[in-house]
C-alpha positions as CSV (number, residue, x, y, z in Angstrom):
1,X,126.7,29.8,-6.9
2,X,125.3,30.5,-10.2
3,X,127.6,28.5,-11.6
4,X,127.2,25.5,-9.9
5,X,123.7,26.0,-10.4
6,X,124.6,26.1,-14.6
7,X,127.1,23.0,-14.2
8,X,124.2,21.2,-12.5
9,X,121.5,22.0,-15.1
10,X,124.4,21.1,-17.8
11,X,125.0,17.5,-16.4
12,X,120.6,17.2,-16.1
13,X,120.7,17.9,-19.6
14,X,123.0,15.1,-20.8
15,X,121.7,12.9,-18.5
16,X,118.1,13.3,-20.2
17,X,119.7,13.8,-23.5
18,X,121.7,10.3,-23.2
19,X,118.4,8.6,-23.3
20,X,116.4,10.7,-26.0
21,X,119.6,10.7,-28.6
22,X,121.2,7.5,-28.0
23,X,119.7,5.0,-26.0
24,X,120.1,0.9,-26.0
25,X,118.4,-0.4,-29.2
26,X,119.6,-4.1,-29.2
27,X,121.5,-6.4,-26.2
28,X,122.5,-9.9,-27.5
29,X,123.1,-12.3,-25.1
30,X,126.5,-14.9,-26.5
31,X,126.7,-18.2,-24.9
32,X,124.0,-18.4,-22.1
33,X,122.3,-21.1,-21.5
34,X,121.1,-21.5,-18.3
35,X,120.5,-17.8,-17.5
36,X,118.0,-16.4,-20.2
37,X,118.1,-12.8,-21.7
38,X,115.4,-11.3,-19.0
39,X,117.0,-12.6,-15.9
40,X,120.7,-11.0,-17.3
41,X,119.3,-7.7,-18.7
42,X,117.3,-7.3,-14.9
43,X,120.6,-8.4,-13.5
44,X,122.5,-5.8,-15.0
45,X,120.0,-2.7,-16.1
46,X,121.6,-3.4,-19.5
47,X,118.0,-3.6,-21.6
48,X,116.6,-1.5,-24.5
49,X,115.7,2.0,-23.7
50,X,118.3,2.3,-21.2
51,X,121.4,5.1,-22.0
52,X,123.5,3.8,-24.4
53,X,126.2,6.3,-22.9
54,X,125.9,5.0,-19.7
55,X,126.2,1.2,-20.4
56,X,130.1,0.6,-18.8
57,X,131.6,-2.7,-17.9
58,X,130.9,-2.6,-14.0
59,X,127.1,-3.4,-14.7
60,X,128.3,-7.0,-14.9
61,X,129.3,-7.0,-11.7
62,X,126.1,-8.4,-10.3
63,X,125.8,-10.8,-13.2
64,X,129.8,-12.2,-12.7
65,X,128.4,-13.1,-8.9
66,X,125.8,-15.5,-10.4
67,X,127.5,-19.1,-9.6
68,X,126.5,-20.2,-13.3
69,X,128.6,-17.2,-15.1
70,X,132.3,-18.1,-15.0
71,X,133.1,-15.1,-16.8
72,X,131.3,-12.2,-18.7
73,X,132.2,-9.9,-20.9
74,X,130.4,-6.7,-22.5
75,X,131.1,-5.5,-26.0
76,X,129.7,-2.4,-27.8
77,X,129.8,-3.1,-31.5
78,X,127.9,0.1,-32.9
79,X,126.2,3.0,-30.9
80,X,123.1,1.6,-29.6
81,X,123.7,-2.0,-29.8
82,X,126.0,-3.9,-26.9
83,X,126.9,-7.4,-26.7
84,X,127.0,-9.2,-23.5
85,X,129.7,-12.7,-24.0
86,X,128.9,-15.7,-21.8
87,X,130.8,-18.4,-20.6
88,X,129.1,-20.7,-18.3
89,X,129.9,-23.0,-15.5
90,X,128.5,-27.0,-16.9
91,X,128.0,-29.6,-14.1
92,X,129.7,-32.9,-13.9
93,X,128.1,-34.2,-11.1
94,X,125.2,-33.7,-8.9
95,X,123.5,-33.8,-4.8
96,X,120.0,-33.0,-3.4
97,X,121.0,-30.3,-0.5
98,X,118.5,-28.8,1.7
99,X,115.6,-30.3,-0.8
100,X,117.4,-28.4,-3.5
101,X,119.6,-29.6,-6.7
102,X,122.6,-28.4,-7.0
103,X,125.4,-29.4,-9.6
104,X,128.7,-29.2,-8.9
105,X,131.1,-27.5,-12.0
106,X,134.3,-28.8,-12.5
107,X,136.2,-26.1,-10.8
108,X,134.5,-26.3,-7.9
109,X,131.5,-24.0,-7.7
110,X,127.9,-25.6,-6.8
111,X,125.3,-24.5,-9.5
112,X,121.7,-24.2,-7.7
113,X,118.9,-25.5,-9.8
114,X,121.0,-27.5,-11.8
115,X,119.8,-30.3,-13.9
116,X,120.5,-34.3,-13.1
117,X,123.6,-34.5,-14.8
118,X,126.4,-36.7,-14.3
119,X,127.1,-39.1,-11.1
120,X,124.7,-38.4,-8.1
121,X,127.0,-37.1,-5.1
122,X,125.6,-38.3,-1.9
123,X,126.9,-38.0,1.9
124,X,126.5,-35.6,5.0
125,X,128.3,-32.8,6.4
126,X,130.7,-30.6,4.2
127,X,131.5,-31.6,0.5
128,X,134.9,-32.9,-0.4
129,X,134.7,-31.3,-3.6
130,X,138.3,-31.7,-4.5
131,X,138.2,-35.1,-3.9
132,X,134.7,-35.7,-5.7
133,X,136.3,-34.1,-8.5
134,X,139.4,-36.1,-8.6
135,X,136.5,-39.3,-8.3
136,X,134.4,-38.3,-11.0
137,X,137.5,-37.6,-13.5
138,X,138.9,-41.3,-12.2
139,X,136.1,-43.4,-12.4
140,X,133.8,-41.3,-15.7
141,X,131.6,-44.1,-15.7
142,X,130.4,-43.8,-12.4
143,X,126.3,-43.2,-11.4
144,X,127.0,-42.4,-7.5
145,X,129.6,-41.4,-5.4
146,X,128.9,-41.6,-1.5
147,X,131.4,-40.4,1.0
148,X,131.8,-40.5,4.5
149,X,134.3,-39.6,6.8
150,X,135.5,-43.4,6.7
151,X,135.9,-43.1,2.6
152,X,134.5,-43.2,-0.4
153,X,132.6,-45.3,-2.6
154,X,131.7,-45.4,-6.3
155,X,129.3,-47.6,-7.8
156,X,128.4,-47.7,-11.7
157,X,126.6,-50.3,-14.0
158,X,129.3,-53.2,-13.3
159,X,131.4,-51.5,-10.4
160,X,131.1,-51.5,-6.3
161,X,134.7,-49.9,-5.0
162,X,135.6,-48.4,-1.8
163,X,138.3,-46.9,-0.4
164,X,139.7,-44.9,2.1
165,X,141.4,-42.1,0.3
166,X,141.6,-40.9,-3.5
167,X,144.5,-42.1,-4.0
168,X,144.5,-45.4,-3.4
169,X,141.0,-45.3,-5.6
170,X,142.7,-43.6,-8.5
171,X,145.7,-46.1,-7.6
172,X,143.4,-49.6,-8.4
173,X,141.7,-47.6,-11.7
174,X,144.9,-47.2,-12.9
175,X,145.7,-51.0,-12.4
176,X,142.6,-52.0,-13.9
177,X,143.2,-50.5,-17.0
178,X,146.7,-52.0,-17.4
179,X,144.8,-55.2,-17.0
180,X,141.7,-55.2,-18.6
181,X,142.6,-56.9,-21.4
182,X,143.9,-60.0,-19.4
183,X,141.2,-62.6,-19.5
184,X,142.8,-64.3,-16.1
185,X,142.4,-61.2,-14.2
186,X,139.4,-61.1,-11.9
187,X,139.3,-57.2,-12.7
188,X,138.6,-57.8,-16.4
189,X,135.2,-59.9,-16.2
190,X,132.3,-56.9,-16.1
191,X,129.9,-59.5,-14.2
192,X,132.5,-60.4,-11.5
193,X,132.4,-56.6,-10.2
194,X,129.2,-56.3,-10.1
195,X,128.0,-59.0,-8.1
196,X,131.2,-58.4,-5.3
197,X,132.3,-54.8,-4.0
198,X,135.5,-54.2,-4.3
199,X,137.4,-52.7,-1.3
200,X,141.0,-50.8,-1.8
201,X,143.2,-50.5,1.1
202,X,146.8,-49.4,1.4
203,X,148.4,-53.3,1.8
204,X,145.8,-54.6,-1.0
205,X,142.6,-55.1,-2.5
206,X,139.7,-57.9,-1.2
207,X,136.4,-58.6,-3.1
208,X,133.0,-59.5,-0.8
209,X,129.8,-60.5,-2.1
């Protein structure tokens, strides 16, 4: 008994002592952008003052569940002083969704808050995401991207397509750019597209104005 008692008053005392002798003088934040130093250091309890000691890897865990942290890393370069590393998610595209912004990063993650960056994603029900993505990396020009459950279409400054499936989309981009340089082709005149919308089906390709 009275040694359990002396274990438990020896563990009190380090516990105190880890903040008196050796607390958390300096946390610097690598590579955020989005997420500023407050919002990580309240995420993770990592902040000046705290136990120095105590500061261990699995206090990221709540900040690695943030859908703008990709990956996180924490570094202790000299007693007193850690080093959280960053890498964020970036949007390439993104929606209004339940009168919120999202963006949408390119591996797939919806970023909430996000600023208007990249093609606007518009449509109901759940998000093709895997096809948006193969869209937006097809067609990088492209302002909106609308899909339904009968296809997809992209628009951009001089471009009105739409088709049925990714493929056959990513099948016509890659036609267009084999003859773009052809002056004869209807595909290579800019002003052509954009007054007629192109539409890509598996036995050809019409143009309606």
């Amino acid at each position: 008994m009275i040694r359990a008692v002396l274990v438990a008053l020896l563990l009190a005392s380090l516990g105190v002592g880890s903040y008196v002798v050796l607390p958390i003088e300096e946390v610097e934040i690598v590579g955020n952008r989005q997420l500023s130093q407050a919002e990580i250091e309240q995420l993770t309890g990592l902040e000046p003052g705290r136990p120095w000691l105590w500061a261990w890897p699995y206090r990221l865990e709540p900040l690695q569940k943030n859908p703008w942290v990709k990956s996180a890393v924490l570094e202790r370069p000299a007693p007193g002083r850690l080093r959280i590393v960053l890498e964020e998610r970036t949007p390439v595209a993104h929606l209004l969704r339940d009168r919120r912004r999202y963006g949408l990063s390119q591996d797939g993650v919806l970023l909430p808050d996000a600023p208007a960056w990249g093609p606007t994603l518009e449509g109901r029900g759940e998000l093709p995401m895997a096809d948006l993505l193969l869209l937006i990396q097809t067609f990088p020009e492209a302002r909106r991207i609308r899909y339904t459950v009968a296809g997809y279409q992209v628009l951009a400054a001089n471009l009105n397509i739409w088709g049925k499936n990714v493929r056959e989309l990513q099948d016509w981009a890659k036609l267009r750019r084999m003859v773009k340089s052809d002056a004869s082709n209807p595909l290579a005149h800019p002003g052509a597209l954009s007054e007629s919308r192109i539409y890509v089906y598996s036995w050809g390709v019409s143009a309606r104005r």
